[in-house]
TORPANU-41977 format. One record per residue: residue number from 1; residue in one letter; x negated, y, z of N, C-alpha, C in turn. Coordinates in Angstrom, 3 decimals. Layout:
! residues N
+-----+---+----------+----------+----------+----------+----------+----------+----------+----------+----------+
!   k ! r !      n_x !      n_y !      n_z !     ca_x !     ca_y !     ca_z !      c_x !      c_y !      c_z !
+-----+---+----------+----------+----------+----------+----------+----------+----------+----------+----------+
! NUM ! A !        X !        Y !        Z !        X !        Y !        Z !        X !        Y !        Z !
...
+-----+---+----------+----------+----------+----------+----------+----------+----------+----------+----------+
***
This chain:
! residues 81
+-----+---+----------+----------+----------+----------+----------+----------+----------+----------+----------+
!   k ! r !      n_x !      n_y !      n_z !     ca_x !     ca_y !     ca_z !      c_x !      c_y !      c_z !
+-----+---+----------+----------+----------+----------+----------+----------+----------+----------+----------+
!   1 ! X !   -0.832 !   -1.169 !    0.000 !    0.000 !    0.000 !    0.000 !   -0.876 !    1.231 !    0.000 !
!   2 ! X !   -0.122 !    2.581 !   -0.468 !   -1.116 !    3.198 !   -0.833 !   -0.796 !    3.983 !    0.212 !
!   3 ! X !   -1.571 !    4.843 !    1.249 !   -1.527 !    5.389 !    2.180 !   -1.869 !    7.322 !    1.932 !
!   4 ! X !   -1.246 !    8.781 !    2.332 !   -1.761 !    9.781 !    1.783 !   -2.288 !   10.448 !    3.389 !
!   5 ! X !   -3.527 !   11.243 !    2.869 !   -3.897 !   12.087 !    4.403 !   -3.547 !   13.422 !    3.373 !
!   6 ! X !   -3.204 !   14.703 !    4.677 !   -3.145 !   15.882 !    4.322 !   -4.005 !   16.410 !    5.293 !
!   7 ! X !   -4.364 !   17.961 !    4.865 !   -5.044 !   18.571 !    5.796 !   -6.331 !   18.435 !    5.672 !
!   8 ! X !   -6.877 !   18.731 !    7.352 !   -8.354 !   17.804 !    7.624 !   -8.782 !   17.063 !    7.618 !
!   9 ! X !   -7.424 !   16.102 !    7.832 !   -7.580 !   14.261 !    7.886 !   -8.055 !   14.031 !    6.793 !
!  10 ! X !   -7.567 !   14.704 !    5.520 !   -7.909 !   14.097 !    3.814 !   -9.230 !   14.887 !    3.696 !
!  11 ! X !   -9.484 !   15.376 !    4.485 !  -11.408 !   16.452 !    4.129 !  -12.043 !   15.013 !    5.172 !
!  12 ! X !  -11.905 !   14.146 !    5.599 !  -12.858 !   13.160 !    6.731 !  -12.535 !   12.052 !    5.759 !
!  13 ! X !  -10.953 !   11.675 !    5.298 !  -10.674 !   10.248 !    5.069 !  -10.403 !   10.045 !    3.319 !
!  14 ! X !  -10.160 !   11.372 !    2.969 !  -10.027 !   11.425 !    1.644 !   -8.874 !   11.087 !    1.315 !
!  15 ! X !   -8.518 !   11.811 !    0.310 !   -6.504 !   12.020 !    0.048 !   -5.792 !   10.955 !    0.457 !
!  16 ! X !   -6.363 !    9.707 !   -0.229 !   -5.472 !    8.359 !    0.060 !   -6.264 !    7.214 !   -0.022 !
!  17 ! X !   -5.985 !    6.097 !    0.991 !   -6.720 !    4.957 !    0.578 !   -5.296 !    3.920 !    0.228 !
!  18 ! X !   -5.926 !    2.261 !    0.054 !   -5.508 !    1.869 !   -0.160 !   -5.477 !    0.650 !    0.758 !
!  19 ! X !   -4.390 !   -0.043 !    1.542 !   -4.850 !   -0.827 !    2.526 !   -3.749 !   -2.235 !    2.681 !
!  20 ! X !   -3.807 !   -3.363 !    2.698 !   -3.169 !   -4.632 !    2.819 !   -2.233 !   -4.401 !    4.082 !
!  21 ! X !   -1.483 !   -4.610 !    3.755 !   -0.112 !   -4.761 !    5.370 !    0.109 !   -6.502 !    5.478 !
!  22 ! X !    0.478 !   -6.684 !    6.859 !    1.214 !   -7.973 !    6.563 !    2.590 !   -7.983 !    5.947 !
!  23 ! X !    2.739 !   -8.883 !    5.769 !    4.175 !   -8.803 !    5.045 !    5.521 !   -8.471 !    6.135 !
!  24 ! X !    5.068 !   -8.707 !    7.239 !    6.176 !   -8.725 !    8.700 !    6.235 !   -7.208 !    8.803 !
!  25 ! X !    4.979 !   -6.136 !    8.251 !    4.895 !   -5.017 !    8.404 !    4.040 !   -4.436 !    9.784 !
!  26 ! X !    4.105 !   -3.208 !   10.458 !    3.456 !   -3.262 !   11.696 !    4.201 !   -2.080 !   12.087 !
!  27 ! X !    3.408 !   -1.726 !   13.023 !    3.952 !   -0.358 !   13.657 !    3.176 !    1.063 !   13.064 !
!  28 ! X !    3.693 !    1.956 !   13.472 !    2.826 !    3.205 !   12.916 !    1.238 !    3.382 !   14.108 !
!  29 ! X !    1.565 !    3.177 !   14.870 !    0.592 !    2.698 !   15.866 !   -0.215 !    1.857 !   15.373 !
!  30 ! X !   -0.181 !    0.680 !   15.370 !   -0.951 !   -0.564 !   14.790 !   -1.395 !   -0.008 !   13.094 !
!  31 ! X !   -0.796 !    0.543 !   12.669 !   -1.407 !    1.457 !   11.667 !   -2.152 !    1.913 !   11.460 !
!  32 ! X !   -2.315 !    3.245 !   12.489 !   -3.437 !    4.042 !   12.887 !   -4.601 !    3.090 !   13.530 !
!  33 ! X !   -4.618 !    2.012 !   14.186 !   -5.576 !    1.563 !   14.218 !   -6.305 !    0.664 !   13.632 !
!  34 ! X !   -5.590 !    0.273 !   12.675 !   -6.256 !   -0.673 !   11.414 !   -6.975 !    0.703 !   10.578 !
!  35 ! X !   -6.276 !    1.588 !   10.161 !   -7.049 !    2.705 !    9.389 !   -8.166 !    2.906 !   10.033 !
!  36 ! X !   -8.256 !    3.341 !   11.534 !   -9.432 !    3.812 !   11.961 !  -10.596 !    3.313 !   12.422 !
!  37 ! X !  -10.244 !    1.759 !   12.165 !  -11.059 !    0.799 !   11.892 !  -12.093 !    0.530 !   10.547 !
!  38 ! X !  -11.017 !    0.854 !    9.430 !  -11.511 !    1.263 !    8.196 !  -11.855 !    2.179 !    7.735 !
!  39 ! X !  -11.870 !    3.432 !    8.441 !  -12.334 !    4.703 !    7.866 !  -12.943 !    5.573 !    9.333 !
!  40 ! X !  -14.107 !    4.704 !    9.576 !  -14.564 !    5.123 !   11.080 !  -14.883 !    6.700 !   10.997 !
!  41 ! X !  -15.341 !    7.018 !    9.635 !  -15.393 !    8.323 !    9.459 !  -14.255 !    9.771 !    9.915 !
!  42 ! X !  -13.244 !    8.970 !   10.110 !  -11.527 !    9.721 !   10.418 !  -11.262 !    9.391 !   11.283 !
!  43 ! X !  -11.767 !    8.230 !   12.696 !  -11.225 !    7.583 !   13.086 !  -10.974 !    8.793 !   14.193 !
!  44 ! X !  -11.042 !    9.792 !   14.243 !  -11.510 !   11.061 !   15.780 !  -10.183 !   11.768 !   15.064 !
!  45 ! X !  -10.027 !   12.065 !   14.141 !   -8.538 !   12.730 !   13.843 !   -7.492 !   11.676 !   13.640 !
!  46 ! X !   -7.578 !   10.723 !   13.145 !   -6.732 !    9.527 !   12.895 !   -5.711 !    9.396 !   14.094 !
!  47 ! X !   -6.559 !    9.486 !   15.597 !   -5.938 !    8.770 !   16.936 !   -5.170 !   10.394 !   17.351 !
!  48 ! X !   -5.133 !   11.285 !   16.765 !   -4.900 !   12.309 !   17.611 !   -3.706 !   12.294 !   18.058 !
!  49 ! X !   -3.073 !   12.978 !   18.812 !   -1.411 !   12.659 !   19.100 !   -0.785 !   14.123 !   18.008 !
!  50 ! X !   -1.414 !   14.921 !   17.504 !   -0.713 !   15.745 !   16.771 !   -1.023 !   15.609 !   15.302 !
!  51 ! X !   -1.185 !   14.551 !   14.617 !   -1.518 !   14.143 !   13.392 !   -0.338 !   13.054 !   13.440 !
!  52 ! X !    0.671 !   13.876 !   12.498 !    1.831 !   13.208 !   12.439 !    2.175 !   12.007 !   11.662 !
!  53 ! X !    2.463 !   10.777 !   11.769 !    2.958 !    9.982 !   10.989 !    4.326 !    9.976 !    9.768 !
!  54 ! X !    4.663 !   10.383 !    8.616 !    5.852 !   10.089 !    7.828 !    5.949 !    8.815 !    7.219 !
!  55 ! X !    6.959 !    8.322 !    6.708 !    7.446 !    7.145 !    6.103 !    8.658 !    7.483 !    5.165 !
!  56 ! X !    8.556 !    6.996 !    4.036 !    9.238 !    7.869 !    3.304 !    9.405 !    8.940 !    3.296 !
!  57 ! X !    8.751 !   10.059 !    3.374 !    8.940 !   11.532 !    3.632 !    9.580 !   11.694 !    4.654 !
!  58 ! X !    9.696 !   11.355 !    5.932 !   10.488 !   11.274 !    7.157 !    9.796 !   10.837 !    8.318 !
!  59 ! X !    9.747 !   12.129 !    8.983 !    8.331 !   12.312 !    9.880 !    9.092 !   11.253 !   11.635 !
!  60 ! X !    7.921 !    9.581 !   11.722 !    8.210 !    9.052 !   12.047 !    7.725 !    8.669 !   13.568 !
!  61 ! X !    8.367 !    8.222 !   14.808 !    7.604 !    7.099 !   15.789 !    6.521 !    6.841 !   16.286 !
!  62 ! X !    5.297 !    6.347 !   16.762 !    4.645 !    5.436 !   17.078 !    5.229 !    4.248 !   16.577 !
!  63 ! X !    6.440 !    3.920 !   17.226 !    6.884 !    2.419 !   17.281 !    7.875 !    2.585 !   16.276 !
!  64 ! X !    7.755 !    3.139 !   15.046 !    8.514 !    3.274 !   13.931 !    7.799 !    1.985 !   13.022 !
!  65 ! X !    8.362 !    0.952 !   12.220 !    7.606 !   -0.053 !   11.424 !    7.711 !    0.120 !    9.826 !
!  66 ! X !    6.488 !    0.043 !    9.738 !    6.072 !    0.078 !    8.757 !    5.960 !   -0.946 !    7.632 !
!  67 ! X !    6.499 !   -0.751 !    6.486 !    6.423 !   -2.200 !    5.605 !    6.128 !   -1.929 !    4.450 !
!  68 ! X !    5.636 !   -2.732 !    3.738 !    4.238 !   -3.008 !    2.458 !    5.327 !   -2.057 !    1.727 !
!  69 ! X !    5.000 !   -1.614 !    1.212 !    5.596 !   -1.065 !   -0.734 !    6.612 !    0.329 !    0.164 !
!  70 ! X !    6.291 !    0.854 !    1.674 !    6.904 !    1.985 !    1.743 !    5.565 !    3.129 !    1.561 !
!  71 ! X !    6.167 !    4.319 !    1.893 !    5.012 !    5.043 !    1.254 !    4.783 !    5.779 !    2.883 !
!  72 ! X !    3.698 !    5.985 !    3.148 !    3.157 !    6.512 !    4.420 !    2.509 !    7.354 !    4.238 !
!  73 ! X !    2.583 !    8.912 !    5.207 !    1.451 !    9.801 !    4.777 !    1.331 !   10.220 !    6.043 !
!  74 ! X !    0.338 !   10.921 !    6.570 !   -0.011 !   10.946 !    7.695 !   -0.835 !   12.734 !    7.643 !
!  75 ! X !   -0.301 !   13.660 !    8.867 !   -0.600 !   14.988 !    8.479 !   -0.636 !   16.202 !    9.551 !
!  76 ! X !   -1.122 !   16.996 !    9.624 !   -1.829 !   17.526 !   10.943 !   -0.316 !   18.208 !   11.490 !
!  77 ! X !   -0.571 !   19.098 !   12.413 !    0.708 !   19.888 !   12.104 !    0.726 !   21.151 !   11.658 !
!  78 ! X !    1.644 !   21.751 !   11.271 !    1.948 !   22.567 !   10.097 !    2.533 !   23.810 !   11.261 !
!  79 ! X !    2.029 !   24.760 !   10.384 !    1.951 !   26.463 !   10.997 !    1.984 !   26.939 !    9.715 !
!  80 ! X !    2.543 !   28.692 !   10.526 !    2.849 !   29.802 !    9.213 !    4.003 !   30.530 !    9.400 !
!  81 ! X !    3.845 !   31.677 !    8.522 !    5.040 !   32.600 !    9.521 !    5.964 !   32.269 !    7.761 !
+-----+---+----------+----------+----------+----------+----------+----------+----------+----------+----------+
***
């Protein structure tokens, strides 16, 4: 599945990778730590608690699950008048 960073996260982890799910799916949690396993380079913004998780464009959980062929993007938080 193809995974997107915005922000700073995509200046450490780079716009998007690409990463195997199980088929049962996981959590957005268990997410973040398979990524930051794989991209030790991100792994310091990856865990943050204000680097938001979406799923389908629908800003999600920790314990929101995640499954192969949805689209996930993951993104700092957003300011501006």
């Amino acid at each position: 599945m193809k995974i997107l960073f915005f922000g700073r996260l995509a200046d450490s982890a780079g716009r998007e990778v690409e990463l195997d799910l199980p088929a049962e799916g996981c959590t957005v949690a268990e997410l973040r730590r398979r990524l930051a396993g794989a991209l030790p380079q991100a792994a310091g913004e990856l865990t943050r608690p204000s680097i938001r998780a979406c799923i389908d464009l629908e800003v999600a959980p920790e314990t929101a699950r995640v499954m192969p062929g949805q689209e996930v993007a993951f993104l700092p938080p957003l300011s501006g008048g």
